[in-house]
C-alpha positions in Angstrom: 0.0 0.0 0.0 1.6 3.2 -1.1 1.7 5.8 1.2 -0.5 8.4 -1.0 -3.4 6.3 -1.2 -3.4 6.4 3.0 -2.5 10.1 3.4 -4.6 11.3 0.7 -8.2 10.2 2.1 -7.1 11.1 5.6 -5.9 15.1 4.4 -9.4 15.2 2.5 -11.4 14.1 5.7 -9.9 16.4 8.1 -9.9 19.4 5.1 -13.5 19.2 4.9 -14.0 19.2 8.7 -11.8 21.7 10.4 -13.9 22.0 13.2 -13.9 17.8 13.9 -9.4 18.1 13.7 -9.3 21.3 15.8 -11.6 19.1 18.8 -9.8 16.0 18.2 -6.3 18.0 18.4 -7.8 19.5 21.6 -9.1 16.2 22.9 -5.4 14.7 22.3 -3.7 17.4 23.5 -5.5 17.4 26.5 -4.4 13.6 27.1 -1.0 14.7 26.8 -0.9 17.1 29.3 -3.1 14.2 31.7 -0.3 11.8 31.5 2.5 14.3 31.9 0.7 15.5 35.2 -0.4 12.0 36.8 1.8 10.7 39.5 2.3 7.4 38.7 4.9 6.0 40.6 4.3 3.8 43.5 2.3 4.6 46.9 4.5 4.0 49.7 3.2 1.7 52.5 1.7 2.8 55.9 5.4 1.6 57.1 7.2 3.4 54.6 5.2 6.8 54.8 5.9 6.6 58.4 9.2 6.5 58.3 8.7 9.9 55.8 6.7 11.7 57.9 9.6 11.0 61.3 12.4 12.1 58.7 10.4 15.5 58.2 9.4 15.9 62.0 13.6 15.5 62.7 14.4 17.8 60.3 12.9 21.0 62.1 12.1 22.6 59.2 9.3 24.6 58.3 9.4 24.0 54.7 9.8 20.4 54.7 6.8 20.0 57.0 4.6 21.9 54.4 5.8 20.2 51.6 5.0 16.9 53.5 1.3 18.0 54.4 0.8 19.1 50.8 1.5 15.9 49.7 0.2 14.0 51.9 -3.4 15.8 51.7 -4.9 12.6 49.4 -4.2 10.0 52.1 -1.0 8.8 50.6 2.2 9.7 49.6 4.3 8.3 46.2 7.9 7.6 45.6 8.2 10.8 43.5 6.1 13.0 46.3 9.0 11.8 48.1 11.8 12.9 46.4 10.3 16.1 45.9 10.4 16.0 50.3 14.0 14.9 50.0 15.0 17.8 47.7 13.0 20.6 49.5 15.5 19.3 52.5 18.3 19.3 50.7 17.7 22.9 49.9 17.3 23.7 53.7 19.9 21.8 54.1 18.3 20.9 57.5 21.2 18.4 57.8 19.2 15.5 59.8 19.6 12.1 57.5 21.0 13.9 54.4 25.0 13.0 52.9 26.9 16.4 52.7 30.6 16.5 52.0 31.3 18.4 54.9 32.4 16.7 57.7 31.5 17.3 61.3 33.4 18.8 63.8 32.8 17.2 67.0 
């Protein structure tokens, strides 16, 4: 089957109703955008989101604590909600449970 005798029919159909491609663009692009945003990595146990939510509590820091509740507003908390907690800490560099190259002076 030559190419021209698919694209042909197809470029007539969608000429003649420009209203029909613009929605089906829309509707497509719109799926696109659906699956970019959906989290779908996996949800972390009761154990597991535990052991989150005593790493933020030890860190003291305000901005880890929110970023935590925002997450967590749903009733569960994914593998990629928490590495987004794990990077807001290592931006406050709270320093509780996080690898610096720094060593400590004791």
């Amino acid at each position: 089957m030559r190419m021209s005798t698919v694209i042909g029919p197809l470029s007539e159909r969608f000429g003649r109703h420009p209203k029909t491609t613009r929605v089906a663009l829309g509707l497509f692009l719109i799926a696109l955008l659906a699956w970019a945003i959906i989290d779908t990595s996996d949800v972390l146990t009761d154990q597991q989101s535990l052991m989150v939510r005593n790493f933020v509590l030890r860190t003291h820091s305000d901005q880890v604590r929110d970023r935590f509740n925002e997450t967590i507003k749903d009733g569960r908390l994914t593998v990629n909600e928490t590495k987004s907690i794990i990077e807001v800490a290592k931006r406050e560099e709270s320093g509780y449970g996080l690898i610096s190259d720094q060593k400590n002076n004791k």
